[in-house]
N, C-alpha and C positions, 0 to 999 in steps of 0.2 A: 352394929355389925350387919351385911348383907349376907341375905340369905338369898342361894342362887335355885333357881326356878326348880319346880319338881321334875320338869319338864327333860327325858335324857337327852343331852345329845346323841349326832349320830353317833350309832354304838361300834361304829367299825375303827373311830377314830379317837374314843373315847378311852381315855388312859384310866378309868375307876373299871370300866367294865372289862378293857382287858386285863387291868391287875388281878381283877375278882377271879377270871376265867384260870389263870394262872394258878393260885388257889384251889379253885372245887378241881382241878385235874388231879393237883397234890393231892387234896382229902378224895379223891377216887383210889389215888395210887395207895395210901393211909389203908381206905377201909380194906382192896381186897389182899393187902399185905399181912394184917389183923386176921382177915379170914383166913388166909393158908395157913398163917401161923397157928391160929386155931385149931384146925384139922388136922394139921400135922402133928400134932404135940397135944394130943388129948391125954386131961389126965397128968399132964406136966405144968410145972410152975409158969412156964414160959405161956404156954398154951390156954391154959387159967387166968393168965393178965390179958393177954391179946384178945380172948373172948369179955372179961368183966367192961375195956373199956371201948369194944368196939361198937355198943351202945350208942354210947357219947358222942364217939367220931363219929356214925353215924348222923345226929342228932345236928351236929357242928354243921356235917355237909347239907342237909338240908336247909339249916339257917341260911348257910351259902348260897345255896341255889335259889332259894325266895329273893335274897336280895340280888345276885346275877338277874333274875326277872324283873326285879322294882328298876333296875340300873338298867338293864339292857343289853341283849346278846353281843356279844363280838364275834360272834361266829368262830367258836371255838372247836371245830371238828378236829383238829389236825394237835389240837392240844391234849382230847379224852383220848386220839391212839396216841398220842406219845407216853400216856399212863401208864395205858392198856400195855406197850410193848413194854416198859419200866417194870411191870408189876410180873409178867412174864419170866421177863428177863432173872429178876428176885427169887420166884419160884422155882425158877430153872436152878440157881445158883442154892436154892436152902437144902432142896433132895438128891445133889451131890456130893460128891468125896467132901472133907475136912464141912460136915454138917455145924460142927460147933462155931467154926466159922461164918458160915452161914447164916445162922441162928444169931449172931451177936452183930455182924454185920446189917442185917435185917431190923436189930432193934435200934440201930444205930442209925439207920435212915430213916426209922419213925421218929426218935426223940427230935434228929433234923428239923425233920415235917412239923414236929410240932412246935419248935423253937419259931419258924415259921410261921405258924397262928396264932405264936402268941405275936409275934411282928404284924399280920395282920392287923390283929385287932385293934394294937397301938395303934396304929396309922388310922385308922378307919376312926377312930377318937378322935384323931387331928384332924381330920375331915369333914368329920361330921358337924362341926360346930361353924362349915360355914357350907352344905350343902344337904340341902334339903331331904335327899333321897335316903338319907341313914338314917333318916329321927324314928325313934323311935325302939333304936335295937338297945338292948341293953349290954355293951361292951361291957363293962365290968363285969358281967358275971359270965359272959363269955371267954375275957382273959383268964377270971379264976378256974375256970374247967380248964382251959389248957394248960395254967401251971398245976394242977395236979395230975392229968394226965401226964406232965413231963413227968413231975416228978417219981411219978410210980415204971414209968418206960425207961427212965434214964437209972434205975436202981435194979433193975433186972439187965440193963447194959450193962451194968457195972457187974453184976456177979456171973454174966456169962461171958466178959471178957480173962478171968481166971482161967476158965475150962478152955476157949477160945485163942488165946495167945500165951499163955502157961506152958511151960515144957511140953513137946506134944511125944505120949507115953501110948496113942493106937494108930491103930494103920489106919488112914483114909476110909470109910463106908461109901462104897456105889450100891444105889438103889437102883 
């Protein structure tokens, strides 16, 4: 089996580093989605998970980011505002009317994002066995961290889609 040089290509045309780029903008969009949810909902179930596993995501995006460096920039600017405005956008939409919606909505885009990393990681598995620039990460235990993070995101999806799309029994809340 050939193993392809450590050496990146150029990174502007480079389909590993723009897939990566693609990625750490999601895990930016993840972490400060985790955050608001945090802060908004202290002291709530909700609020409680989004802060236990924003660690992790954190943890994740870093790994991300050392290997976007081992691999090579693609010159991702126009990717971290597309985030930036995504994660806005989320915020904007959690501290308005029909909040419950919001709120499950919002978990709903994380389990996404993480369904996501775990698709990364697969791939980056199939990759890695014929390019150089991954040896060394340890994907398996990078994909176990994302299926438990699904699975704890996707189980608070699931119980605030009840409150969320369930007979709606209060008026809208503006903040």
């Amino acid at each position: 089996m050939l193993l392809l040089s450590s050496r990146p290509p150029s990174t502007m045309t480079d389909p590993l580093a723009i897939y990566l780029h693609d990625h750490l903008a999601g895990a930016k969009l993840a972490v400060e989605l985790l955050g608001s949810v945090r802060e908004e909902h202290v002291n709530e179930p909700a609020g409680e998970l989004a802060g236990s596993i924003l660690a992790a995501v954190k943890a994740d995006r870093a790994t991300l980011q050392q290997l976007v460096e081992r691999v090579g920039s693609a010159g991702a600017g126009a990717k971290e505002v597309a985030g930036w405005l995504a994660e806005k956008a989320a915020r904007f939409k959690l501290r308005h009317a029909h909040e419950e919606l919001g709120l499950f909505e919002t978990f709903e885009t994380l389990a996404l994002g993480i369904l996501g990393k775990q698709a990364l990681w697969k791939a980056l598995a199939v990759v890695a066995v014929n390019d150089a620039r991954l040896a060394g990460m340890d994907l398996d235990k990078l994909l176990a961290r994302a299926q438990e993070q699904h699975t704890r995101v996707e189980a608070m999806r699931l119980e605030l889609a009840a409150q969320a799309l369930g007979p709606w029994t209060k008026e809208p809340r503006n903040r």
